[in-house]
N, C-alpha and C positions, 0 to 999 in steps of 0.2 A: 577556299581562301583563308588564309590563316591569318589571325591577328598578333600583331606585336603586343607582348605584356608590356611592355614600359610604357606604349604609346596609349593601353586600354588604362592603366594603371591610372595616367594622366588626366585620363577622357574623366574619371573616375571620381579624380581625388577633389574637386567643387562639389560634386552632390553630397559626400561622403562629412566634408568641413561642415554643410550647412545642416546637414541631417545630425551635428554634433552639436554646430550652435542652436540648431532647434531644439534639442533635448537641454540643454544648457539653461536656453529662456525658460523653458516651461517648469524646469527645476525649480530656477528664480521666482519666477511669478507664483509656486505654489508655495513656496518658504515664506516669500513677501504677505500669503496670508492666512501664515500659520504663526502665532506669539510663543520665541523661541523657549521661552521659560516652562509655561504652560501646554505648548502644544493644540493651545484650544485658537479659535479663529480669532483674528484681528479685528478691529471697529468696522473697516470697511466691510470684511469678508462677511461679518454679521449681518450688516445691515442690507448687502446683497440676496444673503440667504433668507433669512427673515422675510422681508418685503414677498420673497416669492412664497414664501410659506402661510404666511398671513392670507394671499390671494387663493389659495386652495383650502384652508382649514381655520377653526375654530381654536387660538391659538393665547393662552395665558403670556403674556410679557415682564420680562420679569427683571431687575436691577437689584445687582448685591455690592455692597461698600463696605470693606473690613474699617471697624474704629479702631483708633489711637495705632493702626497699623506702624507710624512714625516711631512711638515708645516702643514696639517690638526691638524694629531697625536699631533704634541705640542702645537699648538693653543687652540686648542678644544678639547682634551682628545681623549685618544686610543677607550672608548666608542662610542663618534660620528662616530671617524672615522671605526667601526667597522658598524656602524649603514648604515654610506655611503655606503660600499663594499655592505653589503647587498641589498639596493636598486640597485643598479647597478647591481648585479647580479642577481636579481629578475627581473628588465628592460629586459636586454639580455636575458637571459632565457625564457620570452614572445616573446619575439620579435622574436627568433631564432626558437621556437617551432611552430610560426607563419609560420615560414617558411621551416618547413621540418627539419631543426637543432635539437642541442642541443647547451648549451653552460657548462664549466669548468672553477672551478677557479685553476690556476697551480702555481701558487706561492701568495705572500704577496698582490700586487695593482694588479696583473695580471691574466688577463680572455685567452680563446680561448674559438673557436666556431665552427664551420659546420653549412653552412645552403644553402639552394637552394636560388640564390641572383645571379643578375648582378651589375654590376656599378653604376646604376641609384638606387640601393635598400641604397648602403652605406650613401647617403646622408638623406635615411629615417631613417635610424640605428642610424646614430650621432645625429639629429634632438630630435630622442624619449630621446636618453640619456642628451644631452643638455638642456633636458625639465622637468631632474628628479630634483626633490628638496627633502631635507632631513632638515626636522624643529630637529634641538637641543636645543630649552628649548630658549638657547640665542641670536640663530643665524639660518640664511640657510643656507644650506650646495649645488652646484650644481659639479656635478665630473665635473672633469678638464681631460680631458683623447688621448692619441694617441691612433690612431685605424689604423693597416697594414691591407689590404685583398689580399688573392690573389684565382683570379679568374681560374674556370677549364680550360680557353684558353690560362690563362698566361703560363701555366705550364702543358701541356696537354702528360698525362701518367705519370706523377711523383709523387713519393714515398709522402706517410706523411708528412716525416722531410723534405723533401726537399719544401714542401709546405709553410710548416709550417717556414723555412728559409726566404721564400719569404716575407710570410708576417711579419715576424719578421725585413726585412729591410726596408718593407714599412712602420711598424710601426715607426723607427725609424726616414728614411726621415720626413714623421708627426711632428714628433717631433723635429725636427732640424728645420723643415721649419717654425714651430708657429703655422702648420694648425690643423686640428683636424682630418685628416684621408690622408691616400694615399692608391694608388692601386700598386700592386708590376709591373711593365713596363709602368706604366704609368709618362705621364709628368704633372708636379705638376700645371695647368691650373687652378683647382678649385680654390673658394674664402675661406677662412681663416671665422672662427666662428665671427670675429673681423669687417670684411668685407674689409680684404686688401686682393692683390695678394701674391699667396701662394711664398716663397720664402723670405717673410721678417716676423719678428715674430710677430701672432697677440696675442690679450689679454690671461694672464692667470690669469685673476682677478674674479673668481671665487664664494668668498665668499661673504656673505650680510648679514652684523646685521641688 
């Protein structure tokens, strides 16, 4: 018995449309959580990922905030400063994947991360990023950035958000203090990028024509 092509063609052309919107969706939904600039995952995709990661491993939580990132943007054009995020989020995303991590960008100048790390790793972390330079045509560009961590002994059995709390205060001491990074219970002992004691504000002078 032989079949009609037109009529198999037809039988055909439903599976063929949805087998195209199914690849379509899945497109979608992987772009939706992926952050077009950086490439790196979206808030959600984060905190999906994380959660499951946190449940398997022993896992450092970490939140980076570029400062006066706004002064960049007017200075230099929303381009550089779009150029900057990306190096930065290319740094971190090495550095993290170095270390068992990932990292996400979840808002405007704002990273988070996971990575298998103690104390002694943050001071390589800020190092690598204090080392990134971004050539714009007129200028270099080096991020200026507060970096929170909180460690699995800081907070030992706690939820995500509650992690991710921690280092969100530690980020912000950083940033009150001048320093370039704190750990969430720790006292702020370390030295300042600037090479003063952490507690008084060191350099945010950043840029170089």
């Amino acid at each position: 018995m032989t079949t009609d092509p037109y009529l198999a063609a037809v039988a055909l052309a439903p599976a063929l449309g949805w087998a195209a919107h199914s690849l379509w969706m899945v497109r979608r939904l992987h772009a939706a959580r992926l952050d077009p600039l950086t490439g790196l995952p979206t808030r959600h995709a984060f905190t999906v990922r994380a959660r499951r990661g946190l449940r398997r491993r022993e896992l450092s939580v970490l939140l980076l905030d570029l400062d006066d990132f706004k002064l960049v943007n007017d200075t230099f054009g929303h381009a550089s400063g779009d150029r900057l995020l990306a190096a930065v989020a290319e740094q971190l995303h090495r550095w993290c994947a170095a270390h068992g991590g990932f990292a996400a960008r979840i808002g405007g100048d704002e990273f988070a991360a996971v990575a298998e790390m103690g104390a002694q790793d943050t001071a390589d972390l800020a190092h690598v990023l204090l080392n990134t330079t971004v050539d714009v045509g007129h200028a270099h560009l080096t991020p200026v950035f507060s970096l929170g961590v909180c460690l699995p002994e800081d907070y030992p059995g706690a939820c995500l958000a509650e992690r991710l709390h921690a280092a969100d205060q530690a980020m912000y001491a950083a940033k009150s203090l001048g320093s370039r990074w704190h750990i969430a219970g720790e006292h702020p002992t370390h030295r300042t990028a600037a090479g003063r004691r952490a507690g008084r504000h060191g350099t945010h002078a950043a840029l170089s024509r």
